[in-house]
C-alpha positions in Angstrom: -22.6 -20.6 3.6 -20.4 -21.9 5.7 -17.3 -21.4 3.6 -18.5 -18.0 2.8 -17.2 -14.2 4.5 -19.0 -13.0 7.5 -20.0 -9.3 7.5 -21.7 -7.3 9.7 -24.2 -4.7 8.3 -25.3 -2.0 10.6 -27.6 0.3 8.3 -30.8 2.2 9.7 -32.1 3.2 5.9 -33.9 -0.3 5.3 -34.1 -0.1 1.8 -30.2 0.6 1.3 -30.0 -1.9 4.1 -31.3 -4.9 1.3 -30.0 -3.8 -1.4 -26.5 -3.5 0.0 -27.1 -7.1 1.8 -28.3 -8.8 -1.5 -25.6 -7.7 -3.5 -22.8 -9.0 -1.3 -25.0 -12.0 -1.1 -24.4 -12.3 -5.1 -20.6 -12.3 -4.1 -20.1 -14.8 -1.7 -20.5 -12.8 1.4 -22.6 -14.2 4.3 -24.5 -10.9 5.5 -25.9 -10.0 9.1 -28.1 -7.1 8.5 -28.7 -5.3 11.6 -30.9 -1.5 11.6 -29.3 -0.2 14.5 -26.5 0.0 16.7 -27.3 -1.6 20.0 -28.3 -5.2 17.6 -25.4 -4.6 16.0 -23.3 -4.7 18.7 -25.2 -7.9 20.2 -24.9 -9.5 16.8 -20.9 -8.7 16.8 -20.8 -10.4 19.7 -22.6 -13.7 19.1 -21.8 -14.2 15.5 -18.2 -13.5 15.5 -18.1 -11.4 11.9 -14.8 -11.4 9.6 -15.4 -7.0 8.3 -17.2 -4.7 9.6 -19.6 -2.5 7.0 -20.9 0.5 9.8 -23.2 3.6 9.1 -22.3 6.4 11.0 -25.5 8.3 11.7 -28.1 5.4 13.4 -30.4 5.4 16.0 -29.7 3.6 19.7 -26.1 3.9 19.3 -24.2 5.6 16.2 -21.5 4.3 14.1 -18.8 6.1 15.8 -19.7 4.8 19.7 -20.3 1.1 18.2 -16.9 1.5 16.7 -15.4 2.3 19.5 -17.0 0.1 21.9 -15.9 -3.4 19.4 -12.2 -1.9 19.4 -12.2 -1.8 22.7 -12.3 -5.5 22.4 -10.9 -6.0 19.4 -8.1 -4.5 17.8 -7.8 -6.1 14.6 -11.2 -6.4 13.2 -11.6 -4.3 9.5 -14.2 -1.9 10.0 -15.9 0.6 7.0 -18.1 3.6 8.1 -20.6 4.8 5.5 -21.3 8.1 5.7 -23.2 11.2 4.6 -21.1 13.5 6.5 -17.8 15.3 4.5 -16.8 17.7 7.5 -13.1 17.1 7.7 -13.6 16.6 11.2 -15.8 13.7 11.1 -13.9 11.6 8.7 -10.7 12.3 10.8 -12.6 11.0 14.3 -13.5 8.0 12.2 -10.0 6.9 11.4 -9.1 7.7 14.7 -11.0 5.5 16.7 -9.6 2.5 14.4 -12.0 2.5 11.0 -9.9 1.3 8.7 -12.0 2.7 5.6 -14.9 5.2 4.5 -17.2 5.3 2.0 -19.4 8.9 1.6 -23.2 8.2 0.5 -24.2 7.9 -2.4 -22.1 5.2 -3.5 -21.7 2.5 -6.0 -21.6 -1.2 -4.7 -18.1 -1.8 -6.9 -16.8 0.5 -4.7 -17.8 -1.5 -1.7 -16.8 -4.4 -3.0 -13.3 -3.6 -3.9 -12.6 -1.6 -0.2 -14.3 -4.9 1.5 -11.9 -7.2 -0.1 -8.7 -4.9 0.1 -9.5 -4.6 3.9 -9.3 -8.6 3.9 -6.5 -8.8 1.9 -4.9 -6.7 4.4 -5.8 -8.8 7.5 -4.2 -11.6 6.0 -1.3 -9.8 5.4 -1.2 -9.1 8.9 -2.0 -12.4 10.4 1.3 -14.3 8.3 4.1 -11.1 8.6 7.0 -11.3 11.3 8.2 -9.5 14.3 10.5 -6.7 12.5 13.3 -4.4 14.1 13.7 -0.6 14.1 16.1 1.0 15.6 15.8 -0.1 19.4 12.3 -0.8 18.9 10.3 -4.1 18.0 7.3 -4.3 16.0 5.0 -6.9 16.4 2.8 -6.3 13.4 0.1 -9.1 14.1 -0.4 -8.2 17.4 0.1 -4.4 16.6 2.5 -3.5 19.5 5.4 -1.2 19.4 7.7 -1.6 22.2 11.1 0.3 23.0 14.1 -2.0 24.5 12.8 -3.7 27.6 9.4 -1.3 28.3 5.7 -2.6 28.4 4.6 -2.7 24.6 2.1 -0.4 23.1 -1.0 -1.2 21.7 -1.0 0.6 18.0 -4.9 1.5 15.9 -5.2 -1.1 13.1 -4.5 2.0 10.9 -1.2 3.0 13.0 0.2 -0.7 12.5 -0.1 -0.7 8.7 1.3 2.7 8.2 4.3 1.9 10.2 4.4 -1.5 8.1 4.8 -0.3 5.1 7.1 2.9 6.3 9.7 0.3 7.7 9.4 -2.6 4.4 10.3 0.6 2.6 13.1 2.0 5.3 15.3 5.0 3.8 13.1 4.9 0.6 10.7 7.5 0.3 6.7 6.1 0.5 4.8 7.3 -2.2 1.9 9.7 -0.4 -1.0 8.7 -3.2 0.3 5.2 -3.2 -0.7 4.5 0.5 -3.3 6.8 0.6 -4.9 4.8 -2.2 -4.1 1.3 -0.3 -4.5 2.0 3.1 -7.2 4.4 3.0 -8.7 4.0 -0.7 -8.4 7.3 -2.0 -5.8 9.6 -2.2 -8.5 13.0 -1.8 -8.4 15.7 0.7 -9.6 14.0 4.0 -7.2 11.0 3.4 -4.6 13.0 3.2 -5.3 15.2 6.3 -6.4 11.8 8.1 -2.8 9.9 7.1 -0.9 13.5 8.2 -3.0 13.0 11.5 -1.7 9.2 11.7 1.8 10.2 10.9 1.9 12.4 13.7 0.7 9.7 16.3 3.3 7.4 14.8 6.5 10.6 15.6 5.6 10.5 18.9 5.5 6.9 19.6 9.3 6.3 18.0 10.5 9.6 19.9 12.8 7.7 22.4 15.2 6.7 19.8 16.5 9.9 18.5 17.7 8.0 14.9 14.2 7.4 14.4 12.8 10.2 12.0 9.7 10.7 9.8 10.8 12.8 7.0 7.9 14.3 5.4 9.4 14.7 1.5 7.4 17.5 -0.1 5.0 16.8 -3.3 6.1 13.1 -2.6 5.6 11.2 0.2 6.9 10.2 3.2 10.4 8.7 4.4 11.5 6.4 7.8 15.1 7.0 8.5 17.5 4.9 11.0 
């Protein structure tokens, strides 16, 4: 396996657990199956996964604290919550402590698979892409720092460093709304779209020192970045 993707698997429900961990098996995917939060953390930590698959609701530690705990250390990893909760609320607060991605229970494995693989596609995307300009500010995507003239950089969520990627490739165009929803947070449905309002908000305040800077929120469309 050694050629094979390392995921982490933090599931409580050990039945969904397997099934989830043999399928991914069938796909090339090294799995490390862990039933609660604390092993999972310990496993994070030893094993050095690639993706992160989380539940949310698991005994020890939930998905939300383990989340937070691994970003805290590590900015860049891709991390999925699964998730019987559909509260607005609770899919906003996942996206905001840096998952990248949610998937609400029941739900089918080609699902998975496809948001697992977009997430990597992503990360490698980030890893090759260059230091790009904006206004008076510098944007060091694989790092995911923003920093104004000469001031200390600021560290941006994984989520925060894409948006702003594909808001300055596309500069004075307008960004399709469903398009990005449907690649950055893969699906365009109501808590997306509240969560990537949420995320544009954040990204306002950080550019707020240079006054050419604006987010222009084009109605029934998208969004625009205007120098």
């Amino acid at each position: 396996m050694a050629d094979n993707i390392k995921l982490l698997l933090a599931e409580d429900e050990a039945a969904l657990g397997q099934i989830i961990k043999e399928s991914l098996e069938t796909r090339d995917f090294e799995v490390l199956l862990c039933d609660n939060g604390e092993k999972a953390f310990e496993t994070y930590q030893s094993d050095h996964p690639e993706i992160l698959v989380l539940d949310v609701m698991m005994p020890k530690k939930d998905g939300f604290t383990l989340a937070k705990e691994i970003r805290a250390i590590d900015d860049t990893i891709p991390i999925i919550f699964l998730t019987a909760k559909s509260q607005t609320a609770d899919v906003v607060e996942g996206f905001s402590i840096g998952g990248n991605d949610y998937l609400k229970k029941p739900f089918s494995m080609e699902e998975l698979i496809v948001r697992i693989h977009n997430l990597l596609n992503r990360s490698k995307v980030q890893k090759t892409a260059k230091i790009l300009s904006i206004g008076h500010y510098t944007f060091d995507f694989p790092k995911q720092q923003l920093q104004y003239q000469d001031d200390e950089p600021t560290q941006l969520t994984h989520r925060e460093a894409h948006l702003l990627f594909h808001l300055i490739k596309n500069k004075n165009q307008v960004l399709d709304r469903s398009l990005i929803l449907n690649k950055l947070w893969g699906t365009d449905d109501f808590f997306s779209a509240r969560s990537m309002d949420v995320f544009i908000t954040k990204l306002r305040k950080k550019l707020k020192n240079d006054d050419n800077i604006q987010i222009i929120n084009v109605r029934g469309f998208g969004y625009k970045l205007t120098v």
